[in-house]
C-alpha positions as CSV (number, residue, x, y, z in Angstrom):
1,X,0.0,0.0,0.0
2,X,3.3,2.4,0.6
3,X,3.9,1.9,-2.9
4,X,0.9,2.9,-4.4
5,X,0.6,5.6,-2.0
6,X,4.0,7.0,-3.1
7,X,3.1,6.7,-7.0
8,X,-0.1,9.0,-6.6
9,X,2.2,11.6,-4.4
10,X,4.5,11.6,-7.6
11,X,1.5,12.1,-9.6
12,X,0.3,14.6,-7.3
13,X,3.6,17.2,-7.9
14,X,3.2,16.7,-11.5
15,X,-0.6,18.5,-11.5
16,X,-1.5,21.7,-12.1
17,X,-1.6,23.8,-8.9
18,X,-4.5,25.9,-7.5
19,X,-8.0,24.3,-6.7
20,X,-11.3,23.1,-8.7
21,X,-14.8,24.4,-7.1
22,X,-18.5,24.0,-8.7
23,X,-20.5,26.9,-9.0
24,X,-24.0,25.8,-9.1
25,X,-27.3,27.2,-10.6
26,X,-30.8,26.0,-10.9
27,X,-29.3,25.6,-14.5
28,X,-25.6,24.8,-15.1
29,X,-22.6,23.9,-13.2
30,X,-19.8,26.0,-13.9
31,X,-15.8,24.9,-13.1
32,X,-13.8,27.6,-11.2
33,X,-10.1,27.2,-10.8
34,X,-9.2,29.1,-7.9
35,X,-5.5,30.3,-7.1
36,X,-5.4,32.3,-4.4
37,X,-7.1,35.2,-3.7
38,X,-8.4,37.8,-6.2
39,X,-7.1,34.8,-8.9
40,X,-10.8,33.0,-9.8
41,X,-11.4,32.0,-13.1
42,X,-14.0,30.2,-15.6
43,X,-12.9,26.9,-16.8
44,X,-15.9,25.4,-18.4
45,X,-14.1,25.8,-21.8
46,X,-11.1,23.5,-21.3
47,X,-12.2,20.6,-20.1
48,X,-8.9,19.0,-19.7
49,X,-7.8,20.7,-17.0
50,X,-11.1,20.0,-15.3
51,X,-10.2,16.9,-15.4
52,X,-6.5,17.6,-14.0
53,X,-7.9,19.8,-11.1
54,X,-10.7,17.4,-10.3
55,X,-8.0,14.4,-10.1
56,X,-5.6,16.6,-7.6
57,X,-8.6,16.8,-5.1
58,X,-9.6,13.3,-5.6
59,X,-5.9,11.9,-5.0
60,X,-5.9,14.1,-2.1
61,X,-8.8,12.3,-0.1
62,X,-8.0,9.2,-1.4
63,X,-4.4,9.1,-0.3
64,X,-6.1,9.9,3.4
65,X,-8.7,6.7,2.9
66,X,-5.4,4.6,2.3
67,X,-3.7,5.9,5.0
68,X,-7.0,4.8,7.0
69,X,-9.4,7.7,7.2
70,X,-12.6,7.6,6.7
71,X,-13.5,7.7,3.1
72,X,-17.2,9.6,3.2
73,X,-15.5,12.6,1.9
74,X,-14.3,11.1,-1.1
75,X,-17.5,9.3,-2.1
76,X,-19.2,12.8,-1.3
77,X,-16.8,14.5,-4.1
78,X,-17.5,11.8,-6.5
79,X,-21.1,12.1,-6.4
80,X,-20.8,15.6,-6.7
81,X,-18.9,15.3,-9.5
82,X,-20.9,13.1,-11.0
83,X,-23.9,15.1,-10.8
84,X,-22.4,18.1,-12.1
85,X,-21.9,15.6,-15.8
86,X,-17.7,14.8,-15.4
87,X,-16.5,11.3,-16.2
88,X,-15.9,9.9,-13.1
89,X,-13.5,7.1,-14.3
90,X,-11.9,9.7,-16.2
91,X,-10.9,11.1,-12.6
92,X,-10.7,8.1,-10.2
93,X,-8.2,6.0,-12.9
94,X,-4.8,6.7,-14.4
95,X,-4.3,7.0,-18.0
96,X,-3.3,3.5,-18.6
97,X,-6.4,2.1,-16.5
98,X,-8.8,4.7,-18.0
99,X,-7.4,3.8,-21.4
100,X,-8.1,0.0,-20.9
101,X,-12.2,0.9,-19.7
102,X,-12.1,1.9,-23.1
103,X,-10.9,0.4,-25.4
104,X,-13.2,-1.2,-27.8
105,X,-13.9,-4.9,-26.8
106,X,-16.1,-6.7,-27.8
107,X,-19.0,-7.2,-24.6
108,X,-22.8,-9.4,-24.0
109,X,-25.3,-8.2,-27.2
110,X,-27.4,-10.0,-25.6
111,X,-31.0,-8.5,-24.9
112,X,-29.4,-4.8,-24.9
113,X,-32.9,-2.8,-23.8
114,X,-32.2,-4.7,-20.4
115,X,-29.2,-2.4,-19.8
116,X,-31.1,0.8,-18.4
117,X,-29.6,1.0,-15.2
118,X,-26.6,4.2,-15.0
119,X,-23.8,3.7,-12.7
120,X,-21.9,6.8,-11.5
121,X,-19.2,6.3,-14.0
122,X,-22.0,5.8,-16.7
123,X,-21.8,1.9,-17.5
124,X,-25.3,0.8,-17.9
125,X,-26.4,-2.6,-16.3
126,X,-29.2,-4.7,-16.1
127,X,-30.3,-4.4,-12.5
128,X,-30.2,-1.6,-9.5
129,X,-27.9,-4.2,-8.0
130,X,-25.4,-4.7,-11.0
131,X,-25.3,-0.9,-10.8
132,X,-24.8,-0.4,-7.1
133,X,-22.2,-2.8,-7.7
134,X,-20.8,-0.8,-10.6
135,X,-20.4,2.7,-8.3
136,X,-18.8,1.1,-5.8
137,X,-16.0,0.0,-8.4
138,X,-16.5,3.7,-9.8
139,X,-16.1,5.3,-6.2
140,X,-12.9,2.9,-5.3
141,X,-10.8,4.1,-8.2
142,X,-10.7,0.5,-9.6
143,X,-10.8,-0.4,-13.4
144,X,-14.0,-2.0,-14.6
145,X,-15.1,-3.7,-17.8
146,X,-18.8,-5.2,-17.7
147,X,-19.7,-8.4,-19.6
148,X,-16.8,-8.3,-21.3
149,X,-16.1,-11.4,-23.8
150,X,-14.1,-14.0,-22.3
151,X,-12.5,-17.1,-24.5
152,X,-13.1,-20.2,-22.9
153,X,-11.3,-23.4,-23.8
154,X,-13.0,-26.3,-23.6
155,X,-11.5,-28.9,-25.2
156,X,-9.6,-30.6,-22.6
157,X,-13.0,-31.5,-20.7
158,X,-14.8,-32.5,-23.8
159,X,-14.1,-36.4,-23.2
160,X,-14.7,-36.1,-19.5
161,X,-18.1,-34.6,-20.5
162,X,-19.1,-36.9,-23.0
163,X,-18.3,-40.1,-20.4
164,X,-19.9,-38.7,-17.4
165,X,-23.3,-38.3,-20.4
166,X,-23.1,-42.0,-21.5
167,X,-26.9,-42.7,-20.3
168,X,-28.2,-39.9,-22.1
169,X,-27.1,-41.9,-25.0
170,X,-28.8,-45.1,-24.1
171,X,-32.0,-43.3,-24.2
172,X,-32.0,-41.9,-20.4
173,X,-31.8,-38.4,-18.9
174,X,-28.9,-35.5,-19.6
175,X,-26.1,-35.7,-17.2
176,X,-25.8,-32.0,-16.0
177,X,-22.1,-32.4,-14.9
178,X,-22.0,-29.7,-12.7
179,X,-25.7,-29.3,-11.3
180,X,-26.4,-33.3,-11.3
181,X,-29.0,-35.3,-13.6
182,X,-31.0,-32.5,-15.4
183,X,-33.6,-33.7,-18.2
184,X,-33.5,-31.6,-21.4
185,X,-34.2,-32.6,-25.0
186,X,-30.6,-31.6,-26.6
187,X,-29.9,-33.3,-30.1
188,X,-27.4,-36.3,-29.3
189,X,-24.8,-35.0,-31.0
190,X,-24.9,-32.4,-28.0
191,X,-25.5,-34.6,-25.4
192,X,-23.3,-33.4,-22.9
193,X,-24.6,-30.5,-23.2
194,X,-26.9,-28.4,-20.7
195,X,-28.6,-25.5,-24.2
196,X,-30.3,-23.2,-21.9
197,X,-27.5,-20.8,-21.5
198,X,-25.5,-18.3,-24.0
199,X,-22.5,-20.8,-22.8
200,X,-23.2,-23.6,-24.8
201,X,-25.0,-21.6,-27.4
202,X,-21.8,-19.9,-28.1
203,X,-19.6,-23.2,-28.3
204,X,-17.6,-24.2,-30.9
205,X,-17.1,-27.7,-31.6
206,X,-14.3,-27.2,-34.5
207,X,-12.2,-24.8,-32.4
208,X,-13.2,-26.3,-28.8
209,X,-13.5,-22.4,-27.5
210,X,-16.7,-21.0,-26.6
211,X,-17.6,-17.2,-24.9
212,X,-18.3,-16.3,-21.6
213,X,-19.5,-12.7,-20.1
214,X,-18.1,-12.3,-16.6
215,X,-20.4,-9.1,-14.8
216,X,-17.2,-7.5,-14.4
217,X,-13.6,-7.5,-15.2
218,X,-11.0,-5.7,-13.9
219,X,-7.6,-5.1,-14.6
220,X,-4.3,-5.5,-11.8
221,X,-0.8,-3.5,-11.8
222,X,0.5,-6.8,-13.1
223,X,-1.9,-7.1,-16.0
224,X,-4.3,-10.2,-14.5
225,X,-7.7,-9.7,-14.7
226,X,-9.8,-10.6,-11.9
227,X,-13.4,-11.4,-12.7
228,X,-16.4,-10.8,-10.6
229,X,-20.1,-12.3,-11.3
230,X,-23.3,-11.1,-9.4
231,X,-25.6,-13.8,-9.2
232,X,-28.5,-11.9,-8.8
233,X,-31.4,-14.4,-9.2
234,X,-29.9,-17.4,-7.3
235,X,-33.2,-18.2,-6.1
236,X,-34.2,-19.3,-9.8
237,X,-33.2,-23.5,-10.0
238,X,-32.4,-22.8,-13.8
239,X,-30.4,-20.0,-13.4
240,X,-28.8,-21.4,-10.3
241,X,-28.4,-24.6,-12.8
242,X,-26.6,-22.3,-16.0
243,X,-24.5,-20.4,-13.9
244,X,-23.0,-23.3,-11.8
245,X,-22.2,-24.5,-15.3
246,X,-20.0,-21.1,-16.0
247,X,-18.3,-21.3,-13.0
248,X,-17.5,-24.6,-13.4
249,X,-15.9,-24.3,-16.8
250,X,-13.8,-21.1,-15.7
251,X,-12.4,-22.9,-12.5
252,X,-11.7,-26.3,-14.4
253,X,-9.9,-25.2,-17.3
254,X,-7.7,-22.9,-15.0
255,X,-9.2,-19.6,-16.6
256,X,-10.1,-18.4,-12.8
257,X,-9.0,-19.7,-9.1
258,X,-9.7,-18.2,-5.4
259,X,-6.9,-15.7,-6.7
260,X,-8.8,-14.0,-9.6
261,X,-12.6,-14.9,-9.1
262,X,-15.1,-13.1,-7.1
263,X,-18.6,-14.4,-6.6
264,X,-21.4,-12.0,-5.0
265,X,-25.3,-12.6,-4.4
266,X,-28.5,-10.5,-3.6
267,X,-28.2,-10.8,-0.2
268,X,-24.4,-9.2,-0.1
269,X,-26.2,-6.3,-1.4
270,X,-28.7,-6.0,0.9
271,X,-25.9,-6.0,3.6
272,X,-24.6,-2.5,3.8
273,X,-21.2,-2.0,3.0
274,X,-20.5,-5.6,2.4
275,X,-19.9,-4.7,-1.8
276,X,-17.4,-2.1,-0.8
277,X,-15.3,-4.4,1.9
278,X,-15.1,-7.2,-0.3
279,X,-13.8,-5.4,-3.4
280,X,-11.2,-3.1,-0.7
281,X,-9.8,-6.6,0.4
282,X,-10.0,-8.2,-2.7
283,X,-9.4,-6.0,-5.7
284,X,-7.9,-2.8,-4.0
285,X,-4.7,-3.7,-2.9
286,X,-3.6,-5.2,-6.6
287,X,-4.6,-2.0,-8.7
């Protein structure tokens, strides 16, 4: 924690000096970079070094929340800012992490209209959960990608699979490997496989590799992603039934362990602060 610490004092020195206020109407927000006295100026024209004044405050508190202090200050600011339109990774991130949010990568088309939830940093989800869960990753300062494609391998389970299915093929029920027996009318070419999710739709048979959407992604100082899935409907037997199949797949072909996987249900939101603990013990200290 010294180190990072250390790295966002270095940043620190290398910002512009003076302050960054908000000057509020019933209409607009303006930006005021304030020097000392009798130097007060309009900024709302180079939005730049908004961004560079509103970074120098925000590295401010947030070297004081690592030292240990309490952090309702900071979340304060980044509401505020949020409110008054400014990107709030754009602030919370360094270049290289803000650079990665955005890159174009290729994410879940699945059922877009169901994404009308706004986080704080402006990723839209599918639930008031997946976005509370989004502004905490916002407020944190830590990189975030949501449903972003992941390439699964699957070829080194495919015989396992097929074995542990032998009885569908003598006429009796599918063999859900990872959920236990599970009847479903799958052509037997298929037959070890459970169609209902986007996770066996997706599969490849030529190539072995088929797609996966994690909730969220997010990027360490040592380039490993760790992953994080919300199951939010857990009390549902055939969701709880496709998505014991994803993790399944990611933990046996090595694409996730305890190191790099989070798992979080509707309960750990209901549990206040429990998001924000887990992801400051968990995710924090690595970015």
């Amino acid at each position: 924690m010294n180190k990072r610490i250390e790295r966002l004092t270095r940043e620190l020195q290398r910002l512009p000096e003076g302050s960054l206020y908000l000057k509020r109407s019933s209409k607009y927000t303006a930006f005021v970079h304030y020097v000392g006295p009798g130097e007060v100026h309009n900024i709302n024209q180079n939005l730049e070094f908004v961004y560079a004044l509103a970074r120098k405050k925000y590295i401010r508190l947030y070297i004081d929340v690592l030292k240990g202090t309490a952090r309702n200050k900071l979340d304060s600011l980044l509401e505020s800012y949020a409110a008054a339109g400014l990107d709030i990774p754009r602030i919370t991130l360094t270049k290289e992490q803000y650079a990665w949010t955005h890159e174009n990568y290729k994410t879940n088309t699945f059922k877009p209209e169901e994404k009308t939830y706004r986080s704080l940093g402006g990723t839209m989800t599918r639930s008031k959960s997946e976005r509370e869960i989004a502004n905490q990753y916002d407020l944190l300062g830590i990189p975030m990608r949501y449903e972003a494609e992941l390439l699964v391998d699957l070829s080194s389970l495919i015989a396992e699979l097929e074995l542990c299915t032998a009885d569908y093929r003598r006429g009796r029920s599918l063999f859900h490997y990872s959920s236990g027996v599970c009847v479903w009318n799958v052509p037997p070419e298929l037959s070890w496989m459970n169609m209902r999710g986007s996770l066996w739709r997706s599969f490849d048979s030529r190539t072995g590799m088929t797609r996966i959407f994690p909730d969220y992604s997010s990027l360490t100082f040592d380039n490993e992603i760790i992953y994080h899935e919300h199951e939010g409907v857990a009390s549902n037997p055939f969701y709880r039934c496709t998505s014991s199949d994803r993790a399944f797949i990611m933990r046996e072909t090595g694409t996730v362990s305890e190191r790099n996987l989070i798992t979080t249900f509707e309960c750990d939101i209901e549990a206040s602060g429990l998001i924000r603990d887990l992801l400051s013990a968990k995710v924090l200290p690595r970015i």
